[in-house]
TIGUVEX-429277 format. One record per residue (C-alpha): residue number from 0; residue in three letters; x, y, z. Coordinates in Angstrom, 1 decimal. Last residue first. Layout:
residues N
<NUM 'ALA' <X Y Z>> ...
//
This chain:
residues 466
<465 'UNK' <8.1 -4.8 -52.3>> <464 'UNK' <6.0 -5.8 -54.7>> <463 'UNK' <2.5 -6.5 -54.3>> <462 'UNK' <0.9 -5.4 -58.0>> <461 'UNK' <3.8 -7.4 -59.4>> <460 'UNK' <2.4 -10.5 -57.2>> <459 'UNK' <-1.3 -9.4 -58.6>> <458 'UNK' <0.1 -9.4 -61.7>> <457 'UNK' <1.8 -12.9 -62.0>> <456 'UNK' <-1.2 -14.5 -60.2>> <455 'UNK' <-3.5 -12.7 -63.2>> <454 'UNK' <-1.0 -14.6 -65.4>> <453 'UNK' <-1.8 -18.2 -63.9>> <452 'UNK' <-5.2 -18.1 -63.7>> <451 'UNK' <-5.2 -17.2 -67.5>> <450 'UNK' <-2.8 -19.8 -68.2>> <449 'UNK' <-4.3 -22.3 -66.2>> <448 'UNK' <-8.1 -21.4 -67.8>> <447 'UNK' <-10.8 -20.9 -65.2>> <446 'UNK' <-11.7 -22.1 -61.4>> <445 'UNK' <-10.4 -21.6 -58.6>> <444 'UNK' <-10.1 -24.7 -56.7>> <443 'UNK' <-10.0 -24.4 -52.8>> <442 'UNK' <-8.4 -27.3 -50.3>> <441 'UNK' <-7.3 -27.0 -47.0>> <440 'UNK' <-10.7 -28.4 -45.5>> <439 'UNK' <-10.4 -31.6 -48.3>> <438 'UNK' <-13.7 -32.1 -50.4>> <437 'UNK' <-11.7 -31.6 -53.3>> <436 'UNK' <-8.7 -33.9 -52.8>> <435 'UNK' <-11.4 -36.9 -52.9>> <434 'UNK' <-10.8 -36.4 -56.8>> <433 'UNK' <-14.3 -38.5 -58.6>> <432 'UNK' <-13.0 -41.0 -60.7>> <431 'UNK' <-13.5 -40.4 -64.1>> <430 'UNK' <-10.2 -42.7 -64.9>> <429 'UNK' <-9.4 -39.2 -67.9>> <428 'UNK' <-9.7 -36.8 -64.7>> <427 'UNK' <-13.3 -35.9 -63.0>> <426 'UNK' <-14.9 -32.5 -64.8>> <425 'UNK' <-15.5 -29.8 -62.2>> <424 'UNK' <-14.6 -27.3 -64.6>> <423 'UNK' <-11.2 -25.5 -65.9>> <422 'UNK' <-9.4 -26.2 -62.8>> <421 'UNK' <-6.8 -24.9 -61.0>> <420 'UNK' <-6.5 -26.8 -57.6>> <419 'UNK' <-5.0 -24.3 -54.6>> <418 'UNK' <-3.9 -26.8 -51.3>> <417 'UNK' <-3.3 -25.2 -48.4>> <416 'UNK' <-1.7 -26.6 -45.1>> <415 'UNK' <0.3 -28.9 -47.5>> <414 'UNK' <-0.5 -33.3 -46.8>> <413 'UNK' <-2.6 -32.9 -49.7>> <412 'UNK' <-0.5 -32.9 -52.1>> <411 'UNK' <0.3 -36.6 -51.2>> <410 'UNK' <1.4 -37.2 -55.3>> <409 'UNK' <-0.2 -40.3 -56.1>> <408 'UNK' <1.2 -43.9 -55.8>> <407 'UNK' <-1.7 -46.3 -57.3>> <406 'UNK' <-2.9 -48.6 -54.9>> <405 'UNK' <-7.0 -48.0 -55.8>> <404 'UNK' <-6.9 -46.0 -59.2>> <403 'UNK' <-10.1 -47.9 -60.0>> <402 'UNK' <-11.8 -47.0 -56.8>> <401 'UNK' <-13.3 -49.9 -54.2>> <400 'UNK' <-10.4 -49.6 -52.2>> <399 'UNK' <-11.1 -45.7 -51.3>> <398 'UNK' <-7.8 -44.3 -49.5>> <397 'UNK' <-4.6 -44.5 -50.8>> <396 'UNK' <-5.6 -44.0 -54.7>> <395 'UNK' <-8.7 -41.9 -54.0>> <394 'UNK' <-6.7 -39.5 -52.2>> <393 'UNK' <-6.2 -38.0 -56.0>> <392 'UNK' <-3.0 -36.2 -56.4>> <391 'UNK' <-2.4 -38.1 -59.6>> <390 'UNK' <-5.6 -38.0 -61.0>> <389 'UNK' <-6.1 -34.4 -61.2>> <388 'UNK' <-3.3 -32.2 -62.7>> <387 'UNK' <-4.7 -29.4 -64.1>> <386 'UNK' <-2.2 -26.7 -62.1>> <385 'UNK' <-2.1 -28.3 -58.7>> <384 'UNK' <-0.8 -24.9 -56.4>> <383 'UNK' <0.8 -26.3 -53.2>> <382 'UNK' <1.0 -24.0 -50.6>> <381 'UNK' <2.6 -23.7 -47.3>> <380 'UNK' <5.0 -26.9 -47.4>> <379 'UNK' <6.1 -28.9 -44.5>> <378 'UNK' <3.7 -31.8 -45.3>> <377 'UNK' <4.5 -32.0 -48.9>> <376 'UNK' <8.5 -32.2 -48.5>> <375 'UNK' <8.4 -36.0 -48.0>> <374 'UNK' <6.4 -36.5 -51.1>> <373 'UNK' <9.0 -34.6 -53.4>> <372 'UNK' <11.8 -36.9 -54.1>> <371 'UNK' <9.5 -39.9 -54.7>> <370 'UNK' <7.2 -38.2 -56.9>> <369 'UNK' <10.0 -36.8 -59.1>> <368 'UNK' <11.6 -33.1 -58.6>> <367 'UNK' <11.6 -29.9 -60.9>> <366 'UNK' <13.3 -27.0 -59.5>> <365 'UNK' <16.8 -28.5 -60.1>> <364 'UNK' <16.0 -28.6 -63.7>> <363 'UNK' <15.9 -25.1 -63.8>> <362 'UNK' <12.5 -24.0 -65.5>> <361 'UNK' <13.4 -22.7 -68.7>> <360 'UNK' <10.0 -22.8 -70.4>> <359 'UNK' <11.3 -25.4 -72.7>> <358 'UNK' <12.2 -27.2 -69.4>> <357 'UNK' <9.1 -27.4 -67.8>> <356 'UNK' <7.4 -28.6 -71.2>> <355 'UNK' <9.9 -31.3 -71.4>> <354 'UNK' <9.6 -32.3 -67.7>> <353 'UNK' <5.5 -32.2 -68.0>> <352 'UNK' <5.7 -34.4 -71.4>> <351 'UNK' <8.5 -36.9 -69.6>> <350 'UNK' <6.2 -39.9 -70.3>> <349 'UNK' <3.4 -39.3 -72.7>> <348 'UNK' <0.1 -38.1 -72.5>> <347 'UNK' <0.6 -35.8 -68.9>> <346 'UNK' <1.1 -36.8 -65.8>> <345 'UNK' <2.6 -40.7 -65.7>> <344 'UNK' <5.6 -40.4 -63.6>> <343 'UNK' <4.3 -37.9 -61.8>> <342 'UNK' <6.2 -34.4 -61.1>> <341 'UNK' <6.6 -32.0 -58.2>> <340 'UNK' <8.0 -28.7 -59.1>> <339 'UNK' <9.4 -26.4 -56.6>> <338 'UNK' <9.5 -22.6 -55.6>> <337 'UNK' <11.5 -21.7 -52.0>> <336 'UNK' <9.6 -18.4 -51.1>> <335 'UNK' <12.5 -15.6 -50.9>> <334 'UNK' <10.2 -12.9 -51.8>> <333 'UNK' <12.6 -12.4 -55.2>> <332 'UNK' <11.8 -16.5 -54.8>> <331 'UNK' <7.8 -15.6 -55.5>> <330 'UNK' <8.7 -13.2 -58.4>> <329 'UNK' <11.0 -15.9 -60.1>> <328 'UNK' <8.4 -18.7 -59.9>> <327 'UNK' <5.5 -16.8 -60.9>> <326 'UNK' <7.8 -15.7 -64.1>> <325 'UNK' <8.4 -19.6 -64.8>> <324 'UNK' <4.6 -20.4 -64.2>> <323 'UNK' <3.2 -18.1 -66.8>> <322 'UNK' <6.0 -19.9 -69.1>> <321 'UNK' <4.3 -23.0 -68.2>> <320 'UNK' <1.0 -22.2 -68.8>> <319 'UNK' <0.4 -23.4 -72.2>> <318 'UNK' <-3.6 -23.9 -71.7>> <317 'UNK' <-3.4 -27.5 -72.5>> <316 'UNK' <0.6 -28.3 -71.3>> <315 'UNK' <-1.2 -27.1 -68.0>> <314 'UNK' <-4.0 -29.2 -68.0>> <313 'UNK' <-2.0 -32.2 -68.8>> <312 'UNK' <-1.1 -31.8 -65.6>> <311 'UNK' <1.7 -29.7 -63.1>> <310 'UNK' <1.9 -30.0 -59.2>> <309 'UNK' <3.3 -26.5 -58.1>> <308 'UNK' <4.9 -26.7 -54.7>> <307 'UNK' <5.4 -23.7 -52.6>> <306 'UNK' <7.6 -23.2 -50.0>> <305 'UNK' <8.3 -20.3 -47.2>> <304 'UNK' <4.8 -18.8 -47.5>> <303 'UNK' <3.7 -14.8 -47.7>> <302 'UNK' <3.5 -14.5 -51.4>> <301 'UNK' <2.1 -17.7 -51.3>> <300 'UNK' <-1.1 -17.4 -49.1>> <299 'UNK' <-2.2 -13.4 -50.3>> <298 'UNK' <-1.6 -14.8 -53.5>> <297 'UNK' <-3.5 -17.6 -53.6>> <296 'UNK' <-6.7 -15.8 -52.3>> <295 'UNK' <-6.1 -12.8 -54.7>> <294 'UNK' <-6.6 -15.6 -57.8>> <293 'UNK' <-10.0 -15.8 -56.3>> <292 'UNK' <-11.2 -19.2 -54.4>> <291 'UNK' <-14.1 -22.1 -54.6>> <290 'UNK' <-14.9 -24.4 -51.9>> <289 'UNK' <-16.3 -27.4 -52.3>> <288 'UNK' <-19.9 -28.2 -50.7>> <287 'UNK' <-20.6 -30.7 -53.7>> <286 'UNK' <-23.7 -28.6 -55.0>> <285 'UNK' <-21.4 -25.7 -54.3>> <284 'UNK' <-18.5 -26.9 -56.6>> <283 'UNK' <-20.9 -28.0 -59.4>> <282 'UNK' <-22.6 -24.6 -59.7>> <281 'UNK' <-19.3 -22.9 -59.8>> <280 'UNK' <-18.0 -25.3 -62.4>> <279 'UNK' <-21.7 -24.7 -64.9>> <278 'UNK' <-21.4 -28.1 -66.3>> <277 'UNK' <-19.5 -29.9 -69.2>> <276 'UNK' <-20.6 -33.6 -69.7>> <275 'UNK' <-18.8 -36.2 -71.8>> <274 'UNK' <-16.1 -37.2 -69.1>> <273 'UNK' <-13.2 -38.8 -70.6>> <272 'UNK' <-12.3 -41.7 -69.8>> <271 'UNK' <-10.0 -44.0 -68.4>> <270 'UNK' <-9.2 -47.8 -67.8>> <269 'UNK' <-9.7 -50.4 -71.3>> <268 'UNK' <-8.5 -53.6 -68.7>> <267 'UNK' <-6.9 -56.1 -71.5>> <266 'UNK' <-3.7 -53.7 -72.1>> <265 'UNK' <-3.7 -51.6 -68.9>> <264 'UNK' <-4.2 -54.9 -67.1>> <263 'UNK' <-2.2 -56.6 -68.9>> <262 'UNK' <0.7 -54.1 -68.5>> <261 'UNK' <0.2 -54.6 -64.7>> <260 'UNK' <-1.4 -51.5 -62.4>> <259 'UNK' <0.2 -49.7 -59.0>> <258 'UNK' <0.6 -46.7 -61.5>> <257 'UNK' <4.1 -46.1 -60.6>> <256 'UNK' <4.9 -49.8 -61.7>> <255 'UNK' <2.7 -49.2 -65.0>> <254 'UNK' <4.8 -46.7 -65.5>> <253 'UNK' <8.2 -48.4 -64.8>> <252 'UNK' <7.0 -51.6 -66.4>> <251 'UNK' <6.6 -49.3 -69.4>> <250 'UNK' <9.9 -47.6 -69.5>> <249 'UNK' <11.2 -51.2 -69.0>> <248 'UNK' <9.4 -52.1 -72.6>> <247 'UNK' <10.3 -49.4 -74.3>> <246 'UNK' <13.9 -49.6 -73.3>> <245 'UNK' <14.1 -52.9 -74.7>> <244 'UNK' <12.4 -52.4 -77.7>> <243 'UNK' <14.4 -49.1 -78.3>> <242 'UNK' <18.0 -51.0 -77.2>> <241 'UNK' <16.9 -53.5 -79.2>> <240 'UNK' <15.5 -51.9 -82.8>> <239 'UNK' <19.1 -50.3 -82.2>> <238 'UNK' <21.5 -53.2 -82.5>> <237 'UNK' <19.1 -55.0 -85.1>> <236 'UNK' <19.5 -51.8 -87.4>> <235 'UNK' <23.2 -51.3 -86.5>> <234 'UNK' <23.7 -55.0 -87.6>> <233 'UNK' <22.1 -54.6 -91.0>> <232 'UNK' <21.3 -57.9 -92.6>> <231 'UNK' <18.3 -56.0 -94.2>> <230 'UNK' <15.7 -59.3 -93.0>> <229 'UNK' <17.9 -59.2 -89.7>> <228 'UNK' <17.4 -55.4 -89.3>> <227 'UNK' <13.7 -55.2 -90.4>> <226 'UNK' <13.1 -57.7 -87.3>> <225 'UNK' <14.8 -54.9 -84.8>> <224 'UNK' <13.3 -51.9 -86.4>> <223 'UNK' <9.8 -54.5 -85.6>> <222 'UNK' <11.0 -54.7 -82.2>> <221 'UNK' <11.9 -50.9 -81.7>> <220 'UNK' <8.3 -50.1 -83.2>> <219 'UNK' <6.7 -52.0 -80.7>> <218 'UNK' <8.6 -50.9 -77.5>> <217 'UNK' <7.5 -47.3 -78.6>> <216 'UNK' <4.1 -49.0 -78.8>> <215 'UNK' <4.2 -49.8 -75.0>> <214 'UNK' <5.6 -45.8 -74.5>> <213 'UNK' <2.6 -45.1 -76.5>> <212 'UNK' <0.8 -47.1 -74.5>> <211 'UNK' <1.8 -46.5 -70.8>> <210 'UNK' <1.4 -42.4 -71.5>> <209 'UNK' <-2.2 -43.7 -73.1>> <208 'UNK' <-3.7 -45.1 -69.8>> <207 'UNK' <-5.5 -42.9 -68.7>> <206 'UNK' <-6.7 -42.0 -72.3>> <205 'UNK' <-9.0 -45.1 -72.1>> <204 'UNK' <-7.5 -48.0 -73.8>> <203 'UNK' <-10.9 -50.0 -76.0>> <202 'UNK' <-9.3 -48.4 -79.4>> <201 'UNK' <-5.6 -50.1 -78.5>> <200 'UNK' <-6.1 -53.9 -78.9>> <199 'UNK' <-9.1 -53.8 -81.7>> <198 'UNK' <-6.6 -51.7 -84.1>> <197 'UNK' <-3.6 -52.9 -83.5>> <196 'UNK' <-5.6 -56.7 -84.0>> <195 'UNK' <-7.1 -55.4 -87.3>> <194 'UNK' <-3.1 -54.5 -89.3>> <193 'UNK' <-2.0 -58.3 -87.9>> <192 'UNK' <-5.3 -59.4 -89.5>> <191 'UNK' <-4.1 -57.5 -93.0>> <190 'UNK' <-0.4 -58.3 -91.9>> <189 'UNK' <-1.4 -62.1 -92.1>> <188 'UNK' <-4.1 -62.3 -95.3>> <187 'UNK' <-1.7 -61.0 -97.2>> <186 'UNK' <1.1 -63.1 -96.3>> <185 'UNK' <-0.9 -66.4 -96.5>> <184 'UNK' <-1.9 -65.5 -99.8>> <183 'UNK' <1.7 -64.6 -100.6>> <182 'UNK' <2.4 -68.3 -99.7>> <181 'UNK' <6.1 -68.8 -99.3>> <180 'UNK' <5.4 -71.9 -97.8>> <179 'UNK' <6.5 -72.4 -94.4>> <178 'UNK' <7.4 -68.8 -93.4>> <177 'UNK' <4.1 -68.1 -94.8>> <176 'UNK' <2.5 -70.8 -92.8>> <175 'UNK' <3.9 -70.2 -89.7>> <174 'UNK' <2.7 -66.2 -90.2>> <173 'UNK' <-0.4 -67.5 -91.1>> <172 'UNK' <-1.0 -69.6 -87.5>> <171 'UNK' <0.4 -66.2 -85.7>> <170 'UNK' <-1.9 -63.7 -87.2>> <169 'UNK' <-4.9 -66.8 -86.9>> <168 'UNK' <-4.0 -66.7 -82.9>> <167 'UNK' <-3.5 -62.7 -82.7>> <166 'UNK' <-7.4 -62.6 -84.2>> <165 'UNK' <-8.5 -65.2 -81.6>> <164 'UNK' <-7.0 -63.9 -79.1>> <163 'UNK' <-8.5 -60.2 -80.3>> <162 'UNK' <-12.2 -61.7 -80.4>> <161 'UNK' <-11.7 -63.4 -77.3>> <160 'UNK' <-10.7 -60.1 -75.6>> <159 'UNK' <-13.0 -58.2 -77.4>> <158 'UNK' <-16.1 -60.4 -76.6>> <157 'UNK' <-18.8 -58.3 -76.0>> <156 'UNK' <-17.3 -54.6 -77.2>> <155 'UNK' <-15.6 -52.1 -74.9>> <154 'UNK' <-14.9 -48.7 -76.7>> <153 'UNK' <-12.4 -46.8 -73.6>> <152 'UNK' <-13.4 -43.3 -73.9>> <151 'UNK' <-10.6 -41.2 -75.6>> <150 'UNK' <-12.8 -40.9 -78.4>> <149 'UNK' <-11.0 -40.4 -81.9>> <148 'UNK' <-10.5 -37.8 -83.9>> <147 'UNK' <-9.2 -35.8 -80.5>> <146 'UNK' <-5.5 -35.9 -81.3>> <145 'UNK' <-4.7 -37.7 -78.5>> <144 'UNK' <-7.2 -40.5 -79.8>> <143 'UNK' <-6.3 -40.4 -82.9>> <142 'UNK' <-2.6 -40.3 -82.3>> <141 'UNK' <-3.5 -43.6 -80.4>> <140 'UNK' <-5.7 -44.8 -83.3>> <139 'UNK' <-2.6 -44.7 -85.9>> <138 'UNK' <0.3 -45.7 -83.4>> <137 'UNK' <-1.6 -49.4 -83.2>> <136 'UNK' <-2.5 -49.4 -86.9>> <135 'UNK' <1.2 -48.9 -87.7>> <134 'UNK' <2.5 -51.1 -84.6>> <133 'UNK' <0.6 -54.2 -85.4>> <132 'UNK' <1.8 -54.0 -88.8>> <131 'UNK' <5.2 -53.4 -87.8>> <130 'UNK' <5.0 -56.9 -85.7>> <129 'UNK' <3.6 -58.9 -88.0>> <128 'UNK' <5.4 -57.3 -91.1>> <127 'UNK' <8.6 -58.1 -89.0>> <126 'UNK' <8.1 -61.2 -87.5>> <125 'UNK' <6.8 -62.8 -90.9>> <124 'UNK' <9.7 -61.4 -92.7>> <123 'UNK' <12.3 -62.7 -90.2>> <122 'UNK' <10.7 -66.7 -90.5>> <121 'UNK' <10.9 -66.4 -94.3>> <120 'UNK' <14.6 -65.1 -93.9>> <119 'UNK' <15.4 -68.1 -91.4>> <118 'UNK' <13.4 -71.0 -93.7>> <117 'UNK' <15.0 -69.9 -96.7>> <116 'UNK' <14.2 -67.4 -99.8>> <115 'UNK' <16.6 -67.1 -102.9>> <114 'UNK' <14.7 -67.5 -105.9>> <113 'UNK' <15.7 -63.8 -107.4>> <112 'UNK' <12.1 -63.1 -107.9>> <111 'UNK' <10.5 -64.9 -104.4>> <110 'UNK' <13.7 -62.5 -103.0>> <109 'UNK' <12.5 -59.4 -104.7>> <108 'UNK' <9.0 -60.1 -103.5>> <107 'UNK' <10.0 -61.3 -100.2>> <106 'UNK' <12.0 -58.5 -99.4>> <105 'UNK' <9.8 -55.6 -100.8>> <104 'UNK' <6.6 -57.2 -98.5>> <103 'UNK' <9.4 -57.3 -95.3>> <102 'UNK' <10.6 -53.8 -96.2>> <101 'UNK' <6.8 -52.4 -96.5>> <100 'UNK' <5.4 -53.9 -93.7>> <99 'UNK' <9.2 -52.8 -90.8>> <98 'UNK' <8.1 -49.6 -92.8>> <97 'UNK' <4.8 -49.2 -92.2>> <96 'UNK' <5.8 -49.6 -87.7>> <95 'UNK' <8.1 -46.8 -88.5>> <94 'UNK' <5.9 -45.0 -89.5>> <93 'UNK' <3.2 -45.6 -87.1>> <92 'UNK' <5.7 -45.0 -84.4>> <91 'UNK' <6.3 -41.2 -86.0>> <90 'UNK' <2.8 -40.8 -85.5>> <89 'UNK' <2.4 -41.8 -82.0>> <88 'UNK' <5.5 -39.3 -80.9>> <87 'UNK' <3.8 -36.7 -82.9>> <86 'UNK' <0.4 -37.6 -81.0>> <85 'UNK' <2.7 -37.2 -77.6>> <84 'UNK' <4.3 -34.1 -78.8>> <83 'UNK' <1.1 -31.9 -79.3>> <82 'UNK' <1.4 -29.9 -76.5>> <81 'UNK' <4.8 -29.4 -77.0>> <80 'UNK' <3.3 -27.0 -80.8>> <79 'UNK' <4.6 -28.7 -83.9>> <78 'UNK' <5.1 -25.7 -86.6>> <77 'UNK' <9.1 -26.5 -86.7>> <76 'UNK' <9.4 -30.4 -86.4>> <75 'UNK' <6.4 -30.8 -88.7>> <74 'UNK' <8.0 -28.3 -91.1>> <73 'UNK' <11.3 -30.0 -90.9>> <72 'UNK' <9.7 -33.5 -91.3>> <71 'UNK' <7.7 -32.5 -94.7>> <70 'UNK' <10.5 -30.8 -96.0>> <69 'UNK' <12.8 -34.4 -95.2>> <68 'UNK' <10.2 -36.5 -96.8>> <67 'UNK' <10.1 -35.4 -100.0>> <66 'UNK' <13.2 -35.2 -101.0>> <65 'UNK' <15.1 -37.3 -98.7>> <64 'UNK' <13.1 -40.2 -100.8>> <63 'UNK' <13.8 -38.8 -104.4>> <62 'UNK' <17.3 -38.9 -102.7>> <61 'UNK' <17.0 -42.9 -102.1>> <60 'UNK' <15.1 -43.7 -104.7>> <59 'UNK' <17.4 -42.7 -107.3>> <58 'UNK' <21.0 -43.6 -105.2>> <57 'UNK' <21.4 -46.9 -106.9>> <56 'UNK' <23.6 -49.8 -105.6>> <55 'UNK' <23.9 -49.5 -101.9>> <54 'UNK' <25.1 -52.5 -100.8>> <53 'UNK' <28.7 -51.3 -100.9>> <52 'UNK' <28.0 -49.3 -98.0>> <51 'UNK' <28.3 -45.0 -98.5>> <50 'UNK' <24.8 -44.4 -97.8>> <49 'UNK' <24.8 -46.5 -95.1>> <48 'UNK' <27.9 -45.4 -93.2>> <47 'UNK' <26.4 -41.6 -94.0>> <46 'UNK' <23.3 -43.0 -92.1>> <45 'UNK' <25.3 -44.3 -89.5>> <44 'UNK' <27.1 -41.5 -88.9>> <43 'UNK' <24.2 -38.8 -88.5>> <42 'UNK' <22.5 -41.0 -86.1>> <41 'UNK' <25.4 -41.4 -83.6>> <40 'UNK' <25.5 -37.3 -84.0>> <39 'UNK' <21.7 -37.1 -83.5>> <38 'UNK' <21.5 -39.8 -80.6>> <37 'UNK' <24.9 -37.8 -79.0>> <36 'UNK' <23.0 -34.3 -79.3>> <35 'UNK' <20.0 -35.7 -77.3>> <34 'UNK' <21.6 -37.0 -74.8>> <33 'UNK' <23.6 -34.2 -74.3>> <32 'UNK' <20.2 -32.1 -74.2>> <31 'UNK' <18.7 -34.8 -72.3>> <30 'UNK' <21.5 -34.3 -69.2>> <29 'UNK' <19.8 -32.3 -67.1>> <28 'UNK' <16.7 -33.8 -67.5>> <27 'UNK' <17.9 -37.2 -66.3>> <26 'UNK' <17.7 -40.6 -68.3>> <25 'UNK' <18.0 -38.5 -71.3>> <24 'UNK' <21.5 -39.4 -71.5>> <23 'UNK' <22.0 -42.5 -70.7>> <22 'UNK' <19.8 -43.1 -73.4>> <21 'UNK' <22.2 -41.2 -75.6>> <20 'UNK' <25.3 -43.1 -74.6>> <19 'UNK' <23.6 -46.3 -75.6>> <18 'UNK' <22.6 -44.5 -79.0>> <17 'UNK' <26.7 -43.1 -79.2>> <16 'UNK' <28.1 -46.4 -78.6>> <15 'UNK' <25.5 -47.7 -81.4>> <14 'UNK' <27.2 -45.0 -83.8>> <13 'UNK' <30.9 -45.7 -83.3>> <12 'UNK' <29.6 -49.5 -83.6>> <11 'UNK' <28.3 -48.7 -87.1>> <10 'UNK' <31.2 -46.9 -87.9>> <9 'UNK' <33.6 -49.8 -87.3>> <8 'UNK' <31.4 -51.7 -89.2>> <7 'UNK' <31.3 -49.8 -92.0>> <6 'UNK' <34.9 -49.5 -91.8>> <5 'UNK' <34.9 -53.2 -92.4>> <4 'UNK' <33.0 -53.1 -94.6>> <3 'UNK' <34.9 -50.9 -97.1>> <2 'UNK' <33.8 -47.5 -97.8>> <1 'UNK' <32.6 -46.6 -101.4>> <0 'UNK' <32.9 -43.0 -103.0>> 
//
């Protein structure tokens, strides 16, 4: 069964309503499930519009396809722990970024065949293996690099920036050509350079600054989705490759806003590192005169407080502490201590990893507040418990100018009268700038896995109860 165009089309704009609807949507935590649900349902039409096009002329490919691809994303989607979201997230770029190559290579060959290129068509293809190739190496080394095959030390080179200008310049000069020409020499030669630039402009990006970049490549892979569009003459295609390019690229302003930094400086400025040393933590703590504290020490201060603010990190979504968390909140608000969250914008490896891993745990979303909603409430709070978090509460950021993270709004944790920093060592953060929040009177880390920590807190309170 065949639908017309026209009902295609009306479909297809069914389905991009939906997609707009769905961003909307996940704008907020409490909506993102809504949001969510719209993006699959808007989804599910348009690839039953698709399927059922009078383009589609053979249906082999396409189910041998679903075949072997849909098992393999089930079992990803089931066995994939949150922690490992952001390298998912980079994955799925990457193949997306393949297939803007793979349709413009397909295109050109069938269309070279058929004798039926032009200037515009010509000038799509380049755009869109340019651009997907850029994304697929791109996405590849940033799932390395969360994934831990990679260094997340920023690798600096003499002349990477002119190397990569220089690279993007001959990318761009073949891409002319090809569009020009036809040349499949030119072609191969462009999305093999355009495959070495995503390579040499995301391995010197210090995991720092990897929440900006995947949400940069995010941006990338709507683009080339976008270009893949025009070559397919698919009007959904180009309508959603936008609305991902375009809110890509404003998620990353946004970051980079809340990071007091410019996309070419996270870009060209390869910021953040991870620090190769481990040392004894204790050892460390003393040499630096910081003070060190029991699990019983937090407990005695928040079981007796009237609000407590638990800063979340990467940390956290490391040791899967969140669920700990949820039962600390519900035994400290039996003692009627008012329990909130306070979120960065950029905590974590991707943005919204500490909200989704807050809310798997069931953490009501009215518990979890932004940086700007909770930095008045520091100064009148008890405790606030920093659960492997680091840079973002760093002092550093309002009060060193001669630090990286100089200007970059942080979370004023410690404004609190007592600030309790779970830590695993005395390692800095992924800039490696020593945290000034340390050496603070009201502050004490303890020192030990989050979840661990986190769970003897959870006894000690039952231990307490009234």
């Amino acid at each position: 069964m065949q639908i017309s165009a026209n009902t295609q089309a009306i479909v297809y704009l069914v389905s991009a309503a939906l997609f707009i609807l769905s961003l909307k949507g996940l704008t907020h935590p409490a909506t993102a499930r809504r949001g969510s649900l719209y993006g699959m349902v808007g989804m599910a039409l348009a690839i039953a519009a698709t399927l059922l096009g009078e383009q589609i002329e053979s249906y082999g490919f396409i189910v041998a396809g679903v075949l072997v691809g849909a098992p393999i994303g089930a079992l990803l989607a089931l066995r994939i722990q949150m922690t490992a979201m952001p390298q998912l997230v980079a994955a799925l770029h990457s193949f997306v970024g393949l297939a803007a190559v793979l349709v413009a290579i397909g295109t050109f060959l069938n269309r070279r065949d058929a004798g039926s290129l032009d200037a515009v068509l010509m000038g799509e293809l380049s755009a869109g293996a340019i651009i997907g190739a850029i994304t697929f190496t791109g996405s590849v080394i940033a799932f390395g690099k969360l994934q831990g095959l990679i260094s997340g030390k920023p690798l600096k080179f003499a002349l990477q920036h002119q190397l990569n200008a220089g690279i993007a310049l001959a990318t761009i000069a073949l891409g002319v050509h090809f569009a020009m020409t036809g040349s499949l020499f030119s072609l191969t030669l462009m999305t093999l350079l355009a495959l070495l630039l995503g390579v040499t402009l995301i391995i010197p990006i210090g995991g720092a600054d990897m929440p900006v970049i995947i949400s940069m490549l995010n941006s990338y892979s709507g683009w080339a989705a976008a270009a893949t569009g025009f070559t397919l003459q698919n009007n959904l295609l180009i309508i959603v490759g936008a609305l991902v390019g375009f809110s890509g690229a404003i998620l990353s302003y946004i970051m980079c806003k809340a990071m007091n930094r410019s996309i070419v400086n996270v870009v060209f400025g390869g910021f953040g590192s991870e620090s190769g040393t481990e040392q004894s933590a204790g050892a460390a703590a003393m040499e630096k005169g910081i003070k060190s504290a029991s699990v019983e020490d937090a407990v005695y201060w928040m079981e007796d407080a009237n609000r407590v603010i638990v800063v979340p990190g990467y940390g956290m979504a490391v040791a899967q502490a969140q669920h700990a968390l949820k039962e600390m909140m519900e035994l400290l608000e039996a003692r009627d201590v008012e329990v909130k969250f306070g979120v960065h914008p950029v905590a974590g490896r991707m943005p919204g990893h500490m909200n989704v891993l807050l809310a798997e745990a069931d953490i009501p979303y009215d518990h979890v507040l932004e940086m700007d909603e909770v930095n008045p409430d520091f100064a009148s709070t008890d405790v606030t418990l920093v659960v492997g978090a680091n840079d973002v509460v760093n002092p550093a950021a309002k009060e060193d100018a001669s630090s990286p993270i100089y200007g970059m709004p942080i979370l004023e944790a410690g404004r609190s009268k007592q600030v309790y920093f779970l830590k695993r060592s005395m390692n800095p953060g992924y800039s490696g700038v020593d945290n000034l929040l340390f050496y603070q009177d009201n502050t004490s880390l303890i020192f030990g896995d989050a979840k661990d920590t986190i769970e003897g807190m959870v006894v000690a309170l039952k231990g307490t109860g009234h």
